[in-house]
ROGUTOR-825695 format. One record per residue: x, y, z of N, C-alpha, C in turn; residue in three letters; residue number from 1. Coordinates in nm, 4 decimals. Layout:
<pts>
> n.px,n.py,n.pz,ca.px,ca.py,ca.pz,c.px,c.py,c.pz,aa,i
> X,Y,Z,X,Y,Z,X,Y,Z,ALA,NUM
...
</pts>
This chain:
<pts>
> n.px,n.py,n.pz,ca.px,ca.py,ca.pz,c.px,c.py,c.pz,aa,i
> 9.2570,7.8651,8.8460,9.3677,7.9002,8.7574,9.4987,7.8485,8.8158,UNK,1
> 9.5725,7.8496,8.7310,9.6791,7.7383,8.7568,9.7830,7.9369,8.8348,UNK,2
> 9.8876,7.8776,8.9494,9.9732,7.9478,9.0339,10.0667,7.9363,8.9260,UNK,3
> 10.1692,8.1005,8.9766,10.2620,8.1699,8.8807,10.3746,8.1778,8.9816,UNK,4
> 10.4409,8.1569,8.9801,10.5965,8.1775,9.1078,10.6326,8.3252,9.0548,UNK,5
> 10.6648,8.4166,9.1313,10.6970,8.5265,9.1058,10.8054,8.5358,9.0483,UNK,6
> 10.8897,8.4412,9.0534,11.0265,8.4432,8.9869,11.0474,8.4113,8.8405,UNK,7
> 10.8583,8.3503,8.7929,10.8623,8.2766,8.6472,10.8607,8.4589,8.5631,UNK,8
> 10.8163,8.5595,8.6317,10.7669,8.6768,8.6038,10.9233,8.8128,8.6197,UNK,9
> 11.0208,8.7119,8.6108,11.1686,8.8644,8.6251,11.1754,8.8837,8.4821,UNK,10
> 11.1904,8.8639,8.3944,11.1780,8.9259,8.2468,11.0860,8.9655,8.1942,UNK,11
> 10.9493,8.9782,8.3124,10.8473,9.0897,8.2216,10.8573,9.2249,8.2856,UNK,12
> 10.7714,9.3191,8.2412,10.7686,9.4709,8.2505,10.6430,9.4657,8.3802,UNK,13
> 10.6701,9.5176,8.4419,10.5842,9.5550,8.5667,10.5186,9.6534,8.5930,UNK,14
> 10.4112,9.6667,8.6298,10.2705,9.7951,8.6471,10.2848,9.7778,8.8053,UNK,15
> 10.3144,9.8725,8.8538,10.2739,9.8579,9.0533,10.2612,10.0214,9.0769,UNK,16
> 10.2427,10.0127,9.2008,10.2068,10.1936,9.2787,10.3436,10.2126,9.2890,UNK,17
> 10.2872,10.3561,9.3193,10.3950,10.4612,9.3131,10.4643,10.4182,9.3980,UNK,18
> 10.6718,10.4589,9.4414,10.7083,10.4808,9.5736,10.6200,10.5194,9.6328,UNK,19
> 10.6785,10.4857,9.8023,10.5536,10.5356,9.8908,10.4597,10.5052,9.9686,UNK,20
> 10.3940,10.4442,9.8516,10.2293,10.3643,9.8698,10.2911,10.2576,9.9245,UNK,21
> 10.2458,10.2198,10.0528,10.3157,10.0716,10.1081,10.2727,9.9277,10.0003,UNK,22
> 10.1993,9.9334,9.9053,10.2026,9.8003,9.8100,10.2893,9.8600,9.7462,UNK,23
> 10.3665,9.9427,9.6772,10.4895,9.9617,9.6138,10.5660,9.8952,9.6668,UNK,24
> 10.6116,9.8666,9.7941,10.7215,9.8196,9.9148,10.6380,9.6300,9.8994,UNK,25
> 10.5622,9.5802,9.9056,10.4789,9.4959,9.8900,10.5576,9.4317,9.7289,UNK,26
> 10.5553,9.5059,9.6115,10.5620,9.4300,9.5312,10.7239,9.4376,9.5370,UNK,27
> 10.8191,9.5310,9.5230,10.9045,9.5124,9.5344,11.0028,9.4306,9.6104,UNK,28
> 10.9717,9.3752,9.7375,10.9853,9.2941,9.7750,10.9597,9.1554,9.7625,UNK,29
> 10.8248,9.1198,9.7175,10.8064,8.9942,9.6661,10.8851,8.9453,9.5612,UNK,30
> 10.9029,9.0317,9.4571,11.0278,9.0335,9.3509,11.1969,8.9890,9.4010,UNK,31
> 11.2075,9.1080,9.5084,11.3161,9.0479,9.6098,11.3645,8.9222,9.6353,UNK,32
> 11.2249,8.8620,9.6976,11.2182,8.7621,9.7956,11.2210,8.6385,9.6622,UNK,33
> 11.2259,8.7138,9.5363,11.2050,8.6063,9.4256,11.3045,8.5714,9.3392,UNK,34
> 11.4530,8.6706,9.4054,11.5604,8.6900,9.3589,11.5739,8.7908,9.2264,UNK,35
> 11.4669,8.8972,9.1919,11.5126,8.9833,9.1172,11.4854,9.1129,9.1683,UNK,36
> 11.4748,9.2166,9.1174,11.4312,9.3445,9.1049,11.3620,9.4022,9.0038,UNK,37
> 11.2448,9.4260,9.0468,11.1111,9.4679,8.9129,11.1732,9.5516,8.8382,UNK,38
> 11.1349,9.5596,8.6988,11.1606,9.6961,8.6127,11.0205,9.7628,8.5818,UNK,39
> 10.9978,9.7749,8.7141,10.8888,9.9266,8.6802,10.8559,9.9979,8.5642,UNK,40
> 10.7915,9.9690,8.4825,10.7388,10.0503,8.3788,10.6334,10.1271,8.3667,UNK,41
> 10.5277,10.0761,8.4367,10.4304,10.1784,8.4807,10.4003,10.2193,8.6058,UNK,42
> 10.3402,10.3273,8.6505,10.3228,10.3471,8.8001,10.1767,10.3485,8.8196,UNK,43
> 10.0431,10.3077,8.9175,9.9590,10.3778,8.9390,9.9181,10.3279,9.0604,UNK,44
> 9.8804,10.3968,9.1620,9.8131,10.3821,9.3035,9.6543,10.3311,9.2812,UNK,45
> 9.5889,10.3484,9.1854,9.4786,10.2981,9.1518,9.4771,10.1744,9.0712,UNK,46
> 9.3814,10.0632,9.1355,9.4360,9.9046,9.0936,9.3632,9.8909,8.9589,UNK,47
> 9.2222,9.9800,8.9522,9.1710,9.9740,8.7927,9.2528,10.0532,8.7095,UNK,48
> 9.3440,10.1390,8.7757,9.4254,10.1600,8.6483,9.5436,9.9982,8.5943,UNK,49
> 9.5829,9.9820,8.7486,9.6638,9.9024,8.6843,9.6384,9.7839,8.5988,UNK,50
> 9.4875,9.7382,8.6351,9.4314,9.6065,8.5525,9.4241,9.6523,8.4204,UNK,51
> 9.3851,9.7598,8.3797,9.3709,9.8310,8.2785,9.4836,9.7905,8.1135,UNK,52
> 9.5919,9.8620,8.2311,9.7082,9.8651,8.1708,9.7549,9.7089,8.1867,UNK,53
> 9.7637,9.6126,8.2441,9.7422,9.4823,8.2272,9.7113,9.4479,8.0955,UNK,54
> 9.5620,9.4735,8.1084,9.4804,9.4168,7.9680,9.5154,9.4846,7.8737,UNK,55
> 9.5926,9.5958,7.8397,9.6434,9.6390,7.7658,9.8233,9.5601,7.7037,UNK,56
> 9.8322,9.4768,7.7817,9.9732,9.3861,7.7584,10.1504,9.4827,7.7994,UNK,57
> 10.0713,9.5486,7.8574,10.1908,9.6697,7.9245,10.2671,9.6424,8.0468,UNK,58
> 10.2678,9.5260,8.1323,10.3262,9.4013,8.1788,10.2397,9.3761,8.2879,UNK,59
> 10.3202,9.2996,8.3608,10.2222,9.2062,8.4884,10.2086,9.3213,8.6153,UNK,60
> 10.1323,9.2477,8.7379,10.1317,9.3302,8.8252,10.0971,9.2247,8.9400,UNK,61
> 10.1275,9.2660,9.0776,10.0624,9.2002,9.1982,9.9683,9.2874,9.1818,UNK,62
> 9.8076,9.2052,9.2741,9.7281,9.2942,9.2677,9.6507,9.2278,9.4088,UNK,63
> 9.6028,9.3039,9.4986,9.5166,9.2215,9.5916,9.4145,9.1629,9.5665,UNK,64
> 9.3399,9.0350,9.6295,9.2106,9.0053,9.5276,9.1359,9.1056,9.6152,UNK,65
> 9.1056,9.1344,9.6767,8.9883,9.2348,9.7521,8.9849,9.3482,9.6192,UNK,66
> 9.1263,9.4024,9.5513,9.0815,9.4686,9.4879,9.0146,9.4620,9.3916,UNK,67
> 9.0417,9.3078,9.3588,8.9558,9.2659,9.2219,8.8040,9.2587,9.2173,UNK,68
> 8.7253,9.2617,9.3188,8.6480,9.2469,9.2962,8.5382,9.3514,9.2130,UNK,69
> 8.4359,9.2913,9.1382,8.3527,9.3914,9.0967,8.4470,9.5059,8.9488,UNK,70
> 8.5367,9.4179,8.9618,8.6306,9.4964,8.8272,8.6211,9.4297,8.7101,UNK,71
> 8.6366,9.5203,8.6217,8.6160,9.4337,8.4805,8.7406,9.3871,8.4050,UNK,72
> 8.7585,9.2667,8.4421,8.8889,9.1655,8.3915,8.9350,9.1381,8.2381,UNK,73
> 8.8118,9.1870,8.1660,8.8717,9.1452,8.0298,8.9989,9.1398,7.9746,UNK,74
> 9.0274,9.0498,7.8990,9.1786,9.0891,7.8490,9.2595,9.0265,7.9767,UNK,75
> 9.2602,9.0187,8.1227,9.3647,8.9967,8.2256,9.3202,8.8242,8.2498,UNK,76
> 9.4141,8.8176,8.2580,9.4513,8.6655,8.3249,9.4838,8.6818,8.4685,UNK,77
> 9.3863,8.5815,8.5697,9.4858,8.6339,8.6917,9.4837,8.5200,8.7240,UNK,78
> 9.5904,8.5240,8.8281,9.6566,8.3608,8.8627,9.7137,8.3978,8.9812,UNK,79
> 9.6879,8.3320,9.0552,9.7319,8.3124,9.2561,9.8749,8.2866,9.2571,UNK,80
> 9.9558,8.3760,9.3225,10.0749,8.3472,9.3227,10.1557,8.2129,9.3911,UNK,81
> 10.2476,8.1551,9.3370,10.3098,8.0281,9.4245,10.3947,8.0870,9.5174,UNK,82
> 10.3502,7.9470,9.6122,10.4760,7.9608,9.7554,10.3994,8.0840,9.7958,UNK,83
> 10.5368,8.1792,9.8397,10.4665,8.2285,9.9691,10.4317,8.3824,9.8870,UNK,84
> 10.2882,8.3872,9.8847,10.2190,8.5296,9.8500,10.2603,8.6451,9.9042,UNK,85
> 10.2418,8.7461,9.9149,10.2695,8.8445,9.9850,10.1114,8.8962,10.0661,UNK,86
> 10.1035,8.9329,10.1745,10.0480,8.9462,10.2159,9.9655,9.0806,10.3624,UNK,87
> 9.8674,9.1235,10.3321,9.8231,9.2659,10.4086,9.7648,9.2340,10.5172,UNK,88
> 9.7476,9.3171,10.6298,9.6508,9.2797,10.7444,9.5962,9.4463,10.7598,UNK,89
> 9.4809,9.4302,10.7782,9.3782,9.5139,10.7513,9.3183,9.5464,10.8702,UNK,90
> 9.3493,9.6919,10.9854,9.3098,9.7038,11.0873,9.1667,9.8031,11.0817,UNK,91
> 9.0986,9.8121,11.1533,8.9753,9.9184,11.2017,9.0531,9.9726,11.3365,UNK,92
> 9.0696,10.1138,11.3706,9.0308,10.1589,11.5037,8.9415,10.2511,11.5628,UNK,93
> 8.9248,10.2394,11.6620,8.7782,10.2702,11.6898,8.7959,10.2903,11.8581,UNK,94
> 8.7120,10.3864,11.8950,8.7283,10.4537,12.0384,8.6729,10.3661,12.1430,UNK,95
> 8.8027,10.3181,12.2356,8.7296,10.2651,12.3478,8.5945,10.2410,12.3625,UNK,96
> 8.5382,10.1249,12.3888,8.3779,10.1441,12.4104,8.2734,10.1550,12.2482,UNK,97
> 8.3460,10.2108,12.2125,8.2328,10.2803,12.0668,8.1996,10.1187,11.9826,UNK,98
> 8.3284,10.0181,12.0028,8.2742,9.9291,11.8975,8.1403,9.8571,11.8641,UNK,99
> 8.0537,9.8381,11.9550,7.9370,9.7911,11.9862,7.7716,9.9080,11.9271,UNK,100
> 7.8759,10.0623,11.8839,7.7667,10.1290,11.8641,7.6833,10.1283,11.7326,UNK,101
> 7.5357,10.1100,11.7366,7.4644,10.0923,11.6360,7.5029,10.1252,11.5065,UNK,102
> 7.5421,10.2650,11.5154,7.6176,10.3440,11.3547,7.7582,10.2452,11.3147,UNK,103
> 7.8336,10.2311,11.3891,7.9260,10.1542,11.3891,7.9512,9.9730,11.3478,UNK,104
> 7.8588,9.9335,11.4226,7.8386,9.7761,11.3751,7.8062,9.7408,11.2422,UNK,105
> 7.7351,9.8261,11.1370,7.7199,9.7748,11.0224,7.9181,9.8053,10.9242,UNK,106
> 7.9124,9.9128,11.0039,8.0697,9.9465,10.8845,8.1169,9.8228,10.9345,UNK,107
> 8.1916,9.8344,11.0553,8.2966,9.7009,11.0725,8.2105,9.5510,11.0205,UNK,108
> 8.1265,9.5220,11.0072,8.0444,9.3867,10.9180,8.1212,9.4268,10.7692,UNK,109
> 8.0704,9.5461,10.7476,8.1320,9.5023,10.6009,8.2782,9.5182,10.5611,UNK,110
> 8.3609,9.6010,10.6715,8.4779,9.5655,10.7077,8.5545,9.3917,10.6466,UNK,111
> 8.4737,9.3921,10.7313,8.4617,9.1649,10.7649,8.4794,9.1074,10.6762,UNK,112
> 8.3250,9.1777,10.6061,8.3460,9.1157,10.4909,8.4232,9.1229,10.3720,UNK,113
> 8.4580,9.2664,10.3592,8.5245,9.2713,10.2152,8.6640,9.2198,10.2285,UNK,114
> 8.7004,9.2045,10.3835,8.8383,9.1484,10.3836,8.8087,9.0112,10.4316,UNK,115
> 8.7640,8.9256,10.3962,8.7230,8.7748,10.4393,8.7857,8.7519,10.2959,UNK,116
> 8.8312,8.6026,10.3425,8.9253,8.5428,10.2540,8.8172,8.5269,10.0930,UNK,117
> 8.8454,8.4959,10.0004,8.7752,8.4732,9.8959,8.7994,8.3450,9.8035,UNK,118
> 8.6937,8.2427,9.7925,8.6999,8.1371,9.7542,8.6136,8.0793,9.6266,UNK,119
</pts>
C-alpha cells in the first residue's frame, strides 16, 4: 500500500487512546512532529475498538501493526506511514538467572515473535 505523511492527515477527525495511555502521547506527537495538533474525536485504549470505528468512517488513527494482526480490517485501509513513523520498544523483565528457565523460554519466543518486524 502506497505511505500517508502524517501531515496529509491534519484535517481529518482522529480515533486514538485515552490521555495517559503512553500511545495517546505516541500519536499526539507524531501529529506534532507533523506540524499540527489532532482533533480527537474519539477515544479508545482498545485498538479493535479503534479499527472499528475506522471502518465506520469516524476518522483516521495510528495504529501499531502488531496490533493488527489477526483483526478484521474490513472497511479500513491501512497504509505505512511516511518519513519518520513513530515508534515502540518492547521490553521483557525477568529475574536474574530465570531467563533460560524451561516455563520461561517458550513466553519470551513468542515475545520475539509477535514483536518481530512484519513483512
Amino acid at each position: 500500500a502506497a505511505q500517508v505523511a502524517v501531515a496529509d492527515l491534519a484535517g481529518d477527525p482522529w480515533i486514538g487512546p485515552y490521555p495517559g495511555n503512553p500511545c495517546h502521547d505516541v500519536v499526539v506527537l507524531a501529529c506534532e512532529y507533523a506540524g499540527f495538533e489532532p482533533r480527537l474525536e474519539h477515544s479508545s485504549d482498545d485498538f479493535r475498538a479503534v479499527v472499528s470505528l475506522a471502518s465506520a468512517a469516524a476518522g483516521v488513527a495510528l495504529v501499531p501493526r502488531s496490533a493488527l494482526r489477526d483483526m478484521d480490517l474490513t472497511g479500513v485501509v491501512v497504509r505505512p506511514v511516511d518519513g519518520v513513523a513513530p515508534t515502540r520498544r518492547v521490553f521483557a523483565a525477568v529475574r536474574r538467572g530465570a531467563g533460560d528457565h524451561p516455563l520461561l523460554r517458550p513466553v519470551l519466543a513468542a515475545l520475539r515473535e509477535a514483536a518481530a518486524p512484519q513483512g
